[in-house]
PLY file of the C-alpha trace (Angstrom):
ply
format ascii 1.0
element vertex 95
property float x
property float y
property float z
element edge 94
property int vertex1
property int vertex2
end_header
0.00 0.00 0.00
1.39 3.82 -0.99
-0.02 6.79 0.82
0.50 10.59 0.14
-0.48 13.62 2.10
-1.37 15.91 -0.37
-2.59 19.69 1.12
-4.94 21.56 -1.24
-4.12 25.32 -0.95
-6.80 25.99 -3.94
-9.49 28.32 -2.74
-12.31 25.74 -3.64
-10.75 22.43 -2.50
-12.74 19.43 -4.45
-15.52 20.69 -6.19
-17.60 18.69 -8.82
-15.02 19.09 -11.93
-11.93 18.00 -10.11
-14.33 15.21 -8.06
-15.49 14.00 -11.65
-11.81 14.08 -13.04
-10.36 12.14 -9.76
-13.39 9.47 -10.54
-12.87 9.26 -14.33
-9.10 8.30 -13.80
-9.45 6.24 -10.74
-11.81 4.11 -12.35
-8.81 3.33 -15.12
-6.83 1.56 -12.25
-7.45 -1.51 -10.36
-6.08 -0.66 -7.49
-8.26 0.83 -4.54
-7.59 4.07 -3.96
-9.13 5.87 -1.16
-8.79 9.24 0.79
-8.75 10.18 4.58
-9.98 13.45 5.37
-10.83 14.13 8.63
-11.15 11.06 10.05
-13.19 9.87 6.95
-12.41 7.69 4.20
-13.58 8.30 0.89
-13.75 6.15 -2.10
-11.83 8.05 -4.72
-13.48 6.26 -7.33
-17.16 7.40 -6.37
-18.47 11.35 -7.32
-20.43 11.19 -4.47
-18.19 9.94 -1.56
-15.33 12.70 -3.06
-18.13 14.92 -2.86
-19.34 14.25 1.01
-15.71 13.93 1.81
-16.11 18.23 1.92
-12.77 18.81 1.11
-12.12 22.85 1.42
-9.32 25.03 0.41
-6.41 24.49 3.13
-7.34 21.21 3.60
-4.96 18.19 4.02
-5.65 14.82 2.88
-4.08 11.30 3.14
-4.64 9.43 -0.52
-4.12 5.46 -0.36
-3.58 3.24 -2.99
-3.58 -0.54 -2.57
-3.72 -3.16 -5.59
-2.05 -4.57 -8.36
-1.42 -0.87 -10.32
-0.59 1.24 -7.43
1.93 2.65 -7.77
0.45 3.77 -11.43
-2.69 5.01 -9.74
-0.87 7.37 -7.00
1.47 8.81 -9.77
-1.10 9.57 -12.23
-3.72 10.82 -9.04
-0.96 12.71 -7.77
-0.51 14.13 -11.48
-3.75 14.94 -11.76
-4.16 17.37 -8.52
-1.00 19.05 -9.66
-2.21 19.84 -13.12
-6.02 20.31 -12.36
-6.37 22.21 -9.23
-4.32 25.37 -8.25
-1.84 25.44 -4.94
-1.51 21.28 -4.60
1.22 20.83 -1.98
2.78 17.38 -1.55
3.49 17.44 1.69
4.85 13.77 2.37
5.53 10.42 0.14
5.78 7.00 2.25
5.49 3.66 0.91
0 1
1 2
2 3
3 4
4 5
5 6
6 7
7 8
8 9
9 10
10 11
11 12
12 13
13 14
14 15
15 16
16 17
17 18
18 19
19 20
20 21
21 22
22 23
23 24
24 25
25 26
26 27
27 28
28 29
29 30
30 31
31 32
32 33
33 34
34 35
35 36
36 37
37 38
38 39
39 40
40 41
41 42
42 43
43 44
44 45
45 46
46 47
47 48
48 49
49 50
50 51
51 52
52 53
53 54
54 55
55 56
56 57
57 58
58 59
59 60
60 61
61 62
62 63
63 64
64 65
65 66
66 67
67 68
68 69
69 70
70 71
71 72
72 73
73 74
74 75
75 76
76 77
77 78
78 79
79 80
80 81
81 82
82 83
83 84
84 85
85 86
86 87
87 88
88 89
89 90
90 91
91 92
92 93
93 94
């Protein structure tokens, strides 16, 4: 399993584009990927949990990938937030 803390200094955090783009190319990947914010996981690969997750500008959260492809899936996720969404930080990468 990979995990990334990834802090989203973007005024809007994830709002229904970058939820739908997070789905869309989590759904390309076998691997599980999931997200803690708050206490709460999310399944990255559902608009609706990335959506109830409520994840605001300033916000930190802990992205998992377990599975076959993971290491795949966190590089292109990880991708993604950098190229989609405005003032991504990485803030940590542990295997």
């Amino acid at each position: 399993m990979q995990h990334r803390m990834i802090r989203l200094d973007n005024e809007m955090g994830i709002h229904l584009r970058p939820a739908g783009h997070l789905c869309e190319l989590t759904s390309k990947y076998r691997a599980r990927v999931t997200f803690d914010h708050m206490g709460q996981i999310s399944d990255a690969k559902s608009v609706l949990s990335v959506l109830a997750a409520g994840v605001k500008g300033g916000d930190t959260i802990t992205l998992y990938c377990e599975g076959p492809d993971e290491e795949d899936a966190m590089e292109a996720v990880t991708a993604m937030f950098l190229e989609r969404l405005s003032g991504v930080v990485i803030e940590s990468t542990e295997e």
